[in-house]
C-alpha positions as CSV (number, residue, x, y, z in Angstrom):
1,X,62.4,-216.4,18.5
2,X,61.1,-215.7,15.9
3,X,59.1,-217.9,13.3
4,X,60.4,-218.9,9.7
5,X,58.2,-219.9,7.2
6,X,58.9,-222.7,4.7
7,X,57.2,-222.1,1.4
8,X,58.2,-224.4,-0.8
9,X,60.9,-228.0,-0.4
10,X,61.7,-230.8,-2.9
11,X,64.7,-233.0,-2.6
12,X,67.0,-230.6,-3.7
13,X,66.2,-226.9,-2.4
14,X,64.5,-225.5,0.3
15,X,62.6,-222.0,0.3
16,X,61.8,-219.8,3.0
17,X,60.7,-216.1,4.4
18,X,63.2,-214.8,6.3
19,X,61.3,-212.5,9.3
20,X,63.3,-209.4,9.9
21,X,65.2,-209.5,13.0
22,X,67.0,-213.2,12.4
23,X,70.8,-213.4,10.7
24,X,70.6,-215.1,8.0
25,X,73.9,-217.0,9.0
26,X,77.1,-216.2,11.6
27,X,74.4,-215.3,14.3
28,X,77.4,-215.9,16.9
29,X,77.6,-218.0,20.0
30,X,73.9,-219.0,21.9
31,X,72.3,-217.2,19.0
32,X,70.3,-219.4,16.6
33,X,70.4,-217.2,12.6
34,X,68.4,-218.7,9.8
35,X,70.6,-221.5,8.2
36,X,71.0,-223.2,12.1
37,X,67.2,-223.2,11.9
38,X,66.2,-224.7,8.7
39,X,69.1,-227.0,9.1
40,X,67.5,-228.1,13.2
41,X,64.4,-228.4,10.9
42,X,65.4,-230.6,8.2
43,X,67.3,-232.9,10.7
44,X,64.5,-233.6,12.4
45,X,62.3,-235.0,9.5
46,X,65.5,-237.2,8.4
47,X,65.1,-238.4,11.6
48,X,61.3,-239.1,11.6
49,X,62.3,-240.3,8.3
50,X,64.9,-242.8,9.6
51,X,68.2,-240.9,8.8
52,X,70.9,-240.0,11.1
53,X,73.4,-237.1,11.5
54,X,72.7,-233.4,10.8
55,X,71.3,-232.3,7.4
56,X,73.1,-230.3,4.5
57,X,72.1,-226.8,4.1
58,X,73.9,-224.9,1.5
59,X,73.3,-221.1,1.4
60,X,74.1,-218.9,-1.3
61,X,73.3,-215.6,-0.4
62,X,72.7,-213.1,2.6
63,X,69.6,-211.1,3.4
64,X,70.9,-208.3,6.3
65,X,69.5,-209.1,9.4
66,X,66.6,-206.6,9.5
67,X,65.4,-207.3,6.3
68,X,62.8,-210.1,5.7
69,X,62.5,-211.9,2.5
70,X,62.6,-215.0,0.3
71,X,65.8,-217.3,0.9
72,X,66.7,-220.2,-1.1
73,X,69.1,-222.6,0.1
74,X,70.7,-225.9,-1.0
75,X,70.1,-229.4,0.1
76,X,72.7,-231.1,-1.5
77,X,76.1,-229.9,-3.1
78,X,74.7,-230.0,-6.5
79,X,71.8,-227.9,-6.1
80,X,73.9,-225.5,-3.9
81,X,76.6,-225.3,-6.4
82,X,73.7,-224.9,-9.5
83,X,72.1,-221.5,-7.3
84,X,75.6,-220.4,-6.3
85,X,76.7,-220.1,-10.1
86,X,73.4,-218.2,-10.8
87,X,74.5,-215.7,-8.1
88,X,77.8,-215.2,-9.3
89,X,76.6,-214.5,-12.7
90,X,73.8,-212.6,-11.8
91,X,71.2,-214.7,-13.7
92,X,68.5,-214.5,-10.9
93,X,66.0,-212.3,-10.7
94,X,65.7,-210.6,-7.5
95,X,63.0,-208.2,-6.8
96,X,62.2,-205.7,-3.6
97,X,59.8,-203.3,-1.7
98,X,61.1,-200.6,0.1
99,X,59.3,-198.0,1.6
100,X,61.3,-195.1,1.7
101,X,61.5,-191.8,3.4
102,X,60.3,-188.1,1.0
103,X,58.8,-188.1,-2.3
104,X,60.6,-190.2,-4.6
105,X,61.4,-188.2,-8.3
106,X,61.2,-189.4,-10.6
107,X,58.9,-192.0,-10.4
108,X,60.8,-194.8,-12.2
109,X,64.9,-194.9,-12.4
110,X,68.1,-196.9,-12.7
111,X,70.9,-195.7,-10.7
112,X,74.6,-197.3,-10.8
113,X,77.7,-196.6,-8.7
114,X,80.3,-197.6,-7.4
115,X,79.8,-198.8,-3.9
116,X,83.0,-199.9,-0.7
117,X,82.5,-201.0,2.8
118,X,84.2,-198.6,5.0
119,X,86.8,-199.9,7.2
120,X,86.4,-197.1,10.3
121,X,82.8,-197.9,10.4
122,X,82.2,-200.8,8.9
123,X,79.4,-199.4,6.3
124,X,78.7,-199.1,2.5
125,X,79.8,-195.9,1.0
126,X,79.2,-194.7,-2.3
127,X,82.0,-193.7,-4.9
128,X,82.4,-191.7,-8.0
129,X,84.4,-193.2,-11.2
130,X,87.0,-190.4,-11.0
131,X,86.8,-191.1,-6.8
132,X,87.2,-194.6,-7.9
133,X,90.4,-193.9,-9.9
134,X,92.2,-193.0,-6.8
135,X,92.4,-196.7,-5.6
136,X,95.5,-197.6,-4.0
137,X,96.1,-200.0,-1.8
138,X,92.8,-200.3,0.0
139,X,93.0,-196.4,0.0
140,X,90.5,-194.1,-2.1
141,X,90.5,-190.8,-1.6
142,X,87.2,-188.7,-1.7
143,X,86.1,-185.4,-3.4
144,X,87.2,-183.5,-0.4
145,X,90.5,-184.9,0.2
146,X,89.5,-187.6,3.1
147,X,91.4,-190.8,2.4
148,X,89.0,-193.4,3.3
149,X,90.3,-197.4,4.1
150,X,88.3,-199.9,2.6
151,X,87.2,-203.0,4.3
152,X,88.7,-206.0,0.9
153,X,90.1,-203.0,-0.2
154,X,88.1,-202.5,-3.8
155,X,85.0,-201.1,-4.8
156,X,82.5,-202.7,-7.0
157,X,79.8,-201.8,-9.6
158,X,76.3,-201.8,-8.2
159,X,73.0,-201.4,-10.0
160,X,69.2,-201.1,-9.4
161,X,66.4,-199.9,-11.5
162,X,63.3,-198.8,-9.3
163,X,59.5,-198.0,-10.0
164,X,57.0,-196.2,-7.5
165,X,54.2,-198.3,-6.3
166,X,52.4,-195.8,-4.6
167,X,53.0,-192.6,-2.6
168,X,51.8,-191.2,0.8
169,X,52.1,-188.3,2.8
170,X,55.9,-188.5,4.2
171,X,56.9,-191.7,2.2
172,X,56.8,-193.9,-0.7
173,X,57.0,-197.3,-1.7
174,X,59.2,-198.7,-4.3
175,X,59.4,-201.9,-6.4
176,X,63.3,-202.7,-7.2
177,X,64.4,-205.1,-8.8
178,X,68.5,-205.8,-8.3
179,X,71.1,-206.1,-10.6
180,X,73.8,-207.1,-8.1
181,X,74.2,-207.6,-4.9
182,X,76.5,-205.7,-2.9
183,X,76.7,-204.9,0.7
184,X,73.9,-202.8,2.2
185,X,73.7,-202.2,-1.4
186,X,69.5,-200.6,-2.1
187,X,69.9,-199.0,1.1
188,X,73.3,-196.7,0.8
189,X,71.7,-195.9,-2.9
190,X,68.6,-195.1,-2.1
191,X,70.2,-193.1,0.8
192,X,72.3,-191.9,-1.3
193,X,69.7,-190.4,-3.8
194,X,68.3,-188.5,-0.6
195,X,65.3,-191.3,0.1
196,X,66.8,-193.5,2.8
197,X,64.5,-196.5,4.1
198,X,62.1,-195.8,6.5
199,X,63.4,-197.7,9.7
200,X,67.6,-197.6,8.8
201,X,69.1,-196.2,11.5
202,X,72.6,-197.2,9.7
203,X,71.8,-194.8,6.6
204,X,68.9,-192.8,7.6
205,X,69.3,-188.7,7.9
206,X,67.2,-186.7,10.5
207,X,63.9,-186.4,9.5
208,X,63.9,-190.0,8.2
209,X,65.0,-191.3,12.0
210,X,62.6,-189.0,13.6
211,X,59.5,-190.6,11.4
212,X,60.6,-193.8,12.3
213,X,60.8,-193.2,15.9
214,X,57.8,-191.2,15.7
215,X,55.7,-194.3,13.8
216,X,57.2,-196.7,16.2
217,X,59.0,-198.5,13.6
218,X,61.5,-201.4,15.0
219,X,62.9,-202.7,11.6
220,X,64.4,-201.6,8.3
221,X,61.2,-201.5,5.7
222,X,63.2,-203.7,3.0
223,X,62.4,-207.1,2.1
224,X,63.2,-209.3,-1.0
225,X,59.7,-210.0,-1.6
226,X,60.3,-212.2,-5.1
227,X,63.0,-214.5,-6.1
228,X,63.8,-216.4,-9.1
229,X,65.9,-218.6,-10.4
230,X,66.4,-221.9,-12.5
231,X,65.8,-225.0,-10.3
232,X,68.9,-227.2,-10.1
233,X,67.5,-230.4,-10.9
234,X,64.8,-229.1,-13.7
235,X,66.2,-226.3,-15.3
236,X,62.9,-224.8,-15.2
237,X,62.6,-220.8,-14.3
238,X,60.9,-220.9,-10.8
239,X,59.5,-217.9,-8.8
240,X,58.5,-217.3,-5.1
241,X,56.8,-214.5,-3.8
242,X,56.0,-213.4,0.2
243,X,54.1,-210.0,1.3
244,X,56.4,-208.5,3.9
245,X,54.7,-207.1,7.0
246,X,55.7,-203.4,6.4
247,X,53.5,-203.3,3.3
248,X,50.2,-202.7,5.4
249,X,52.3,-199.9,7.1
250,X,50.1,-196.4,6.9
251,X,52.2,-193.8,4.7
């Protein structure tokens, strides 16, 4: 299993790096995702502590499951319901590294869609506004005819605006920072834009998947590497930052 690290805890929130490779929640039976975790965790030191009965962890949003990164969670209703507002009004500021597949032009960007979850495969697909305006009843139909069934059946605006931190020989790494957060949201755009992330097998093309399995590469190279928000109890805009293991990677 693999090992979370707590950065920071007070009486109301708790803040840890997600390692890539862990759920962040729903794991399924006799597997053990993140919230289980720092939940097991924070019962025990009630219990050192003298309290009884499992401990309340409130989580507000989803990293996917190979993508490390700084998670914030609740430890009371308050607090939860204060981060959970934030969310759903997109007042955080949410910032990642990914290091992506071909030379990324141009160097700085902000690209907005309109993105669905596919119901045949279960994946993030992009639309266009006119694609958009064929909506019916969980049914949009594409530029070249396909009618597609949408998992909620809706699509939703997504935006990102991205910088390059530095470039290599086959790949480059990018600084985003997110506006929302959809499903499998940076990686179907950046995929999209013809840079898919280095490690995606979901969204990767050919010569991205044959890098990664060439480089050995196990896990997506995504990670939420700065989160902030207003604390709950203070009001106070608060910011934690990890380095995500993929960042040493040789491009």
């Amino acid at each position: 299993m693999k090992k979370i690290e707590y950065i920071y805890e007070d009486n109301d929130i708790i803040v840890c790096h997600k390692p890539a490779g862990i759920a962040t929640e729903g794991a399924g039976p006799g597997k053990m995702d993140l919230v289980s975790q720092v939940r097991n965790y924070l019962t025990r030191k009630n219990r050192q502590e003298g309290s009884r009965g499992p401990a309340y962890v409130g989580s507000v949003y989803r990293l996917d499951q190979p993508v490390e990164g700084v998670v914030v969670m609740g430890k009371n209703k308050k607090a939860t319901s204060s981060l959970a507002e934030q969310i759903k009004k997109h007042t955080t500021d949410k910032y990642y590294y990914a290091l992506c597949y071909g030379n990324v032009e141009p160097r700085e960007g902000h690209v907005e869609n309109y993105l669905g979850r596919r119901e045949d495969s279960g994946l993030a697909a992009i639309f266009s506004d006119d694609e958009k305006d064929t909506l019916n009843e969980s049914t949009i139909t594409s530029r070249d005819g396909e009618k597609i069934r949408l998992i909620n059946g809706d699509v939703k605006k997504a935006a990102l605006d991205y910088e390059v931190v530095s470039t290599g020989k086959e790949t480059t790494l990018l600084r985003i920072k997110l506006m929302t957060g959809r499903f499998h949201q940076i990686r179907v755009q950046m995929a999209g834009l013809g840079y898919p992330i280095v490690g995606d097998v979901k969204y990767g093309n050919e010569e991205s998947l044959q890098y990664t399995e060439e480089n050995g590469i196990k896990t997506v190279c995504l990670a939420c590497y700065k989160f902030g928000f207003k604390h709950p109890t203070t009001r106070k805009k608060v910011f934690f930052e990890i380095k995500p293991g993929f960042i040493d990677h040789e491009n």
